[in-house]
N, C-alpha and C positions, 0 to 999 in steps of 0.2 A: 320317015315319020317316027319311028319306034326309036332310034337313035337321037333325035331331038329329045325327044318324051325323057326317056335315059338320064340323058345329061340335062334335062330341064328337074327332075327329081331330083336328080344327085344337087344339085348347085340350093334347090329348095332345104334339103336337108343338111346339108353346111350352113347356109344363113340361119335355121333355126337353132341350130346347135351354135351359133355365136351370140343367139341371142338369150339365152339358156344360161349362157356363160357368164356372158356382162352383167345379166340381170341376179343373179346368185350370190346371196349372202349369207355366210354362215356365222351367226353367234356366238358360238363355241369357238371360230379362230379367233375371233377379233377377241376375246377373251383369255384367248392364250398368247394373242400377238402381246397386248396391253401387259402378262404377266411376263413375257419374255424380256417387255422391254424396262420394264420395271427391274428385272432381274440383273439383264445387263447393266445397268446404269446403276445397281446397288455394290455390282462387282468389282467395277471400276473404280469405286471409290475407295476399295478393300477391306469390306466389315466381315467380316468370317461370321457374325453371328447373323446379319443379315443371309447371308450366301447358305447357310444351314438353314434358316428359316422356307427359303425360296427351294429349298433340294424340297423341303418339307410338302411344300405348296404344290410340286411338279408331281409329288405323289399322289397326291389328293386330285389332280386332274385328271391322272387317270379313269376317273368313272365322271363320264359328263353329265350327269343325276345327280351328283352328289350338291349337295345346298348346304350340308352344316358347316362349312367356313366363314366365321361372320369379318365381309367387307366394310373395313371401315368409310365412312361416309368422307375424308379428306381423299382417299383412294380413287370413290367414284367422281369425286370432283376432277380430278385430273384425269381420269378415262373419260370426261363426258369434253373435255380441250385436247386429247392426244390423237394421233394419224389414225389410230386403228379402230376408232367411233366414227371417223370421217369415212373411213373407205366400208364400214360395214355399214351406213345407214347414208350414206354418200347426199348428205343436206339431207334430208329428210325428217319427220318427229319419227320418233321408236314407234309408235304406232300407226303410223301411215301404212306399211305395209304388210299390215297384220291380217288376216284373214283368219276367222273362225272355223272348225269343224264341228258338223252338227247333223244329229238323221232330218230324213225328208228334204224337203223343197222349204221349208221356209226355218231361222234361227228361232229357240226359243227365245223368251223374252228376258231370260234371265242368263248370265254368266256362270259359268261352272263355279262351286264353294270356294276350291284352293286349287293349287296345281303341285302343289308342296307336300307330300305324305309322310313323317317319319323320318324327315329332310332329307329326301330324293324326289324326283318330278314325277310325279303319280300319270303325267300324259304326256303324246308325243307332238301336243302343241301346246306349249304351255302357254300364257300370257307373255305380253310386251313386258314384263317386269320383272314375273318368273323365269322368262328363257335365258337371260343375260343379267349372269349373276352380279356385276357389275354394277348394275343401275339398281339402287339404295335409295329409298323413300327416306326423305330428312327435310325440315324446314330448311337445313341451310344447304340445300342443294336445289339451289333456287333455278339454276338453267331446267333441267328435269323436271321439276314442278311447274311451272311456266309451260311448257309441250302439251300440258293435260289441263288448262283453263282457256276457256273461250275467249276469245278477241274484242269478239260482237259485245257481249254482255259482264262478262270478266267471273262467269260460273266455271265451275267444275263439269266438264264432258260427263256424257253420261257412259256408261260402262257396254251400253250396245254401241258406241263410234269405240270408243278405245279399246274396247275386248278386253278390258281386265278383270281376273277372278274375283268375287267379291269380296274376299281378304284384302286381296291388294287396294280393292276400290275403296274399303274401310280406312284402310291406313292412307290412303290419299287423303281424304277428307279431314282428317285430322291432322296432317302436316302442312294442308294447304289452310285450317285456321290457324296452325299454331305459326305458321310465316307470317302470316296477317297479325296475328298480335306481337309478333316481336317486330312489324314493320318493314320485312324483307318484301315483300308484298305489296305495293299498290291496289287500291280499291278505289270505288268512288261508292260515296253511301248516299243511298236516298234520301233524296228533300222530301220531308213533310210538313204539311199548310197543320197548325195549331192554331183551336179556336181557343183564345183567351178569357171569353168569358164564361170557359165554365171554370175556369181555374180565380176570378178577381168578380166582385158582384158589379154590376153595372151601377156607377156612379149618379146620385141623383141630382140633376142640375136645379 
């Protein structure tokens, strides 16, 4: 009986560890896959000022805190269609499996201010937007923007589903109007019933 027991642990602690495995996504590679591969396919084509820029770049990732690199928004467009957004979020929105850290038993009601200090990540869970330097709030980074508006009603999530810092929720909100007036954006705008006669006197017959 102790020998079943044994080997019924042992085989229990191999499937969790597989499940451990599969289920594990790090942001930080898919951000270095995406630079690697960027890299490679800058080298190939043989730019020596590109290839000195990318030596640059490999520097700068040494501290995975570091934020003051500003990604241009054509960059995050092509990381948001490359292998290495597929296998780090494997279908999924970026904030689907996000989970908050928070004291006690129930979350505040508000989202941490920034996660960004001094441009390095002030915590060790930053938000869906802060952990993955990658993903660039921009109206014309319309896939992205689209993840964080409702389906049902076509609003903006509220920052307790998404977990984003209120910085980030800030600048949500104003890429997602300013999509909306350059038209990248669908909307449906509410019918309103207008009573006319306060605007025209009533006619006397």
């Amino acid at each position: 009986m102790s020998l079943l027991r044994v080997l019924g642990c042992e085989i229990l602690s191999i499937y969790r560890q597989g499940i451990i495995v599969t289920n594990h996504r790090s942001f930080l590679t898919s951000a270095h896959r995406f630079a690697d591969q960027t890299a490679s396919s800058e080298v190939a084509e043989g730019d020596q000022a590109e290839g000195e820029e990318e030596q640059s770049k490999g520097q700068t990732r040494e501290d995975p805190k570091d934020r003051t690199r500003i990604i241009p928004v054509e960059t995050s467009i092509r990381y948001l269609a490359s292998e290495a957004y597929q296998q780090t979020y494997q279908g999924d929105l970026v904030w689907k499996q996000y989970r908050r850290n928070h004291k006690g038993l129930y979350p505040p009601n508000r989202t941490r201010k920034t996660c960004i200090r001094k441009g390095k990540l002030s915590t060790g869970n930053p938000c869906p937007i802060c952990r993955d330097e990658y993903l660039v709030l921009d109206h014309r980074n319309v896939d992205l923007i689209k993840q964080f508006i409702s389906s049902q009603n076509g609003k903006v999530l509220s920052y307790q589903i998404t977990g984003l810092c209120q910085k980030r929720h800030q600048e949500l909100l104003v890429v997602v109007q300013r999509a909306m007036d350059y038209g990248l954006i669908t909307f449906d705008v509410p019918f309103r019933n207008y009573d006319y006669s306060e605007y025209y006197q009533a006619q006397k017959q």
